[in-house]
C-alpha positions as CSV (number, residue, x, y, z in Angstrom):
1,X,-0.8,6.2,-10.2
2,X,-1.8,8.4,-7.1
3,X,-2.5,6.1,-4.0
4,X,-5.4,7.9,-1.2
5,X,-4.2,6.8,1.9
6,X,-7.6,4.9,3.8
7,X,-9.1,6.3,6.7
8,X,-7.4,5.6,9.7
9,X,-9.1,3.1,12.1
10,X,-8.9,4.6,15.8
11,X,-9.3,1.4,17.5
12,X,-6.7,-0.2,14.8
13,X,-4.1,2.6,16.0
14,X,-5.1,1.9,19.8
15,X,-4.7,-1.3,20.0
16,X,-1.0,-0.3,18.3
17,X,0.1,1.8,20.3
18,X,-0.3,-0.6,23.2
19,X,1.0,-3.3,21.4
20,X,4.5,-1.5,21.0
21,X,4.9,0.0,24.2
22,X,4.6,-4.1,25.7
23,X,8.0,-5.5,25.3
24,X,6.9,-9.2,25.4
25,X,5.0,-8.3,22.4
26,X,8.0,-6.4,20.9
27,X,10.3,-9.4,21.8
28,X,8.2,-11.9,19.8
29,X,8.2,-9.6,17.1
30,X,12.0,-9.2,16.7
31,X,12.3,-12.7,17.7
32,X,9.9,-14.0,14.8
33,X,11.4,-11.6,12.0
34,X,14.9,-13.0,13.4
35,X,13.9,-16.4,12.4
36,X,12.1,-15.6,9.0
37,X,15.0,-14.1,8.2
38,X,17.6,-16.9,9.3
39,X,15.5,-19.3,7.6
40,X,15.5,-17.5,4.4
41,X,19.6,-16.8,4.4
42,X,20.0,-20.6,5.0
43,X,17.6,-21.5,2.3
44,X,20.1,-19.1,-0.3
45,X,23.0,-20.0,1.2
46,X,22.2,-24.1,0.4
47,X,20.7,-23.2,-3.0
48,X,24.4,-21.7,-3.6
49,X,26.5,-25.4,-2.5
């Protein structure tokens, strides 16, 4: 199946680009993949006891 990539949104990429260049916003990020991530290694690693 061929995908067509959607037109891009220039506010959408604006608003982006700002958003990674602020590291409080890149900090939350990592910090909130960090703990989905935790979570979801404790939750297979009790399924496994």
């Amino acid at each position: 199946m061929i995908r067509i990539a959607k037109k891009s949104d220039p506010k959408k990429l604006e608003e982006l680009k700002r958003k990674i260049k602020d590291q409080t916003y890149i900090s939350a990020a990592v910090h909130q993949i960090a703990g989905i991530i935790t979570k979801e290694l404790l939750d297979i690693n009790e399924d496994r006891a």
